[in-house]
C-alpha positions in Angstrom: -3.9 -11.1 -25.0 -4.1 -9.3 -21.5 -7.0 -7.8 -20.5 -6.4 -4.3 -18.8 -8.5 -2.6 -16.2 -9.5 1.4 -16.6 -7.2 2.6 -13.7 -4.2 1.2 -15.4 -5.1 3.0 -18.6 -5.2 5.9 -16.5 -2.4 5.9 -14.7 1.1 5.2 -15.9 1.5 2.7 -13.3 -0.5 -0.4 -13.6 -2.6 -2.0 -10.8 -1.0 -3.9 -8.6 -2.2 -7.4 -7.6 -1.6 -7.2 -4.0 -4.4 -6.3 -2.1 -2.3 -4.2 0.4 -0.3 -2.5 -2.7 -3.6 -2.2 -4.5 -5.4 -0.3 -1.5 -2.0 2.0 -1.6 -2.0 2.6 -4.8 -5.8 4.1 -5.3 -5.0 6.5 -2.0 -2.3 7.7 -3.8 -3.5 8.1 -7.1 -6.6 10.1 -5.0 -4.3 13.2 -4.9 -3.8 15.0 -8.0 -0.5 16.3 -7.0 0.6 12.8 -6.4 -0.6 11.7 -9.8 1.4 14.6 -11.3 4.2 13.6 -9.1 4.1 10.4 -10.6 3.8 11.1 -13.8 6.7 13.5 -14.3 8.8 10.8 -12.1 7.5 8.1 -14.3 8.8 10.2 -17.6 12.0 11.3 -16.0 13.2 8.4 -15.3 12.8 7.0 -19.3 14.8 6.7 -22.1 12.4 8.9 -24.1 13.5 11.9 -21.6 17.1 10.8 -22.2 16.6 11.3 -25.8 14.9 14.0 -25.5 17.8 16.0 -23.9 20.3 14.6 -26.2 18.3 16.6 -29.1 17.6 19.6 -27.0 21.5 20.1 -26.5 22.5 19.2 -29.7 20.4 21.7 -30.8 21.3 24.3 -28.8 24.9 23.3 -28.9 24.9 22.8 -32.6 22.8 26.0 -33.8 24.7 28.1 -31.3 21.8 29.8 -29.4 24.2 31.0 -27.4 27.9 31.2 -27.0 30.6 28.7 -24.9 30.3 28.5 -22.0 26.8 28.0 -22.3 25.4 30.1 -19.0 21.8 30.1 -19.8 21.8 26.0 -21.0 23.9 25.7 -17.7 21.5 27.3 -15.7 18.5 25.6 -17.0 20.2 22.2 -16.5 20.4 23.3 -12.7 17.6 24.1 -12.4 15.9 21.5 -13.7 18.5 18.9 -12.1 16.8 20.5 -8.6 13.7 19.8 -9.6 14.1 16.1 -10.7 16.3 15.3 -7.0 13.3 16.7 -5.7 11.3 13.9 -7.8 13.7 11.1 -7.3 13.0 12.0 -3.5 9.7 11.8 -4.0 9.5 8.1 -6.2 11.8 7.4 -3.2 9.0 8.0 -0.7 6.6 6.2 -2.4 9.1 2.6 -2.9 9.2 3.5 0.8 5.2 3.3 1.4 5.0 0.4 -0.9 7.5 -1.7 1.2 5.7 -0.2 4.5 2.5 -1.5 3.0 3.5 -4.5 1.8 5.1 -4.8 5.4 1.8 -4.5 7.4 0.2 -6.6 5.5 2.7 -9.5 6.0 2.2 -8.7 9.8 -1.3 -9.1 9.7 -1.1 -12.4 8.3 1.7 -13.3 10.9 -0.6 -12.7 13.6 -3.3 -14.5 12.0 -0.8 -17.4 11.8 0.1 -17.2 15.0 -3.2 -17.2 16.4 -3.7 -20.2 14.5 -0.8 -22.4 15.6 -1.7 -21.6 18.9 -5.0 -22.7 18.0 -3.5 -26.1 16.7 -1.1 -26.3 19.6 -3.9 -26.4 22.2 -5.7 -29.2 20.1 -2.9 -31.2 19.7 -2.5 -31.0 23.5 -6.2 -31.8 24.2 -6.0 -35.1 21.7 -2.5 -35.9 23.1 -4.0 -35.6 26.8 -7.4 -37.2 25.3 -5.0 -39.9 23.8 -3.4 -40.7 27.4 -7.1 -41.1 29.3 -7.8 -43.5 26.5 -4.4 -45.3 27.2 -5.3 -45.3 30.6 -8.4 -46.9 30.6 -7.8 -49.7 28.6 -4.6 -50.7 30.2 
């Protein structure tokens, strides 16, 4: 049984478990009109929106609201094929801030690392120098 926290009962995306991702994803789901954005992006892109279409043109197709060649089904097809590139876009942008985040984050620990190995280096020089005084003296 997984437990689940309320933000991913809110949102249809759930909480990530990096920190970095984690910290992105409450800014982002601070703006309403990304929340919406996400939302319709997140419904969009399922299968439940395929079938939804596939009834919604049978439909229209099959009760004949209006005749071949279909300019007012074409139309709002059109239109709403403009509005989801415009949504794909936007999903697009935020993969983008997630890998930007993820990104810095793995740069912060690299210089964190790297302050540390230089830490280690300059030990291991002081016991190796240490190491020759002592090799001096009792020769």
């Amino acid at each position: 049984m997984t437990v689940t926290n309320e933000a991913e009962t809110q949102h249809r995306h759930p909480m990530p478990n990096h920190p970095a991702l984690r910290k992105a994803h409450d800014a982002r789901h601070e703006s309403m009109q990304l929340r919406v954005a996400d939302a319709i992006t997140s419904f969009a892109g399922s299968m439940k929106f395929v079938y939804i279409h596939i009834v919604w043109f049978s439909v229209w197709i099959g009760l004949r609201v209006e005749k071949y060649p279909f300019g007012l089904l074409t139309m709002i097809v059109s239109l709403e094929a403009i509005f989801l590139s415009t949504f794909v876009m936007i999903s697009q942008n935020r993969a983008d801030e997630k890998r930007q985040a993820l990104a810095d984050a793995e740069w912060d620990i690299v210089q964190v690392e790297e302050k540390q190995n230089e830490e280690l280096l300059n030990i291991s020089k002081q016991i190796l120098e240490l190491t020759r005084q002592v090799h001096a003296k009792t020769r």
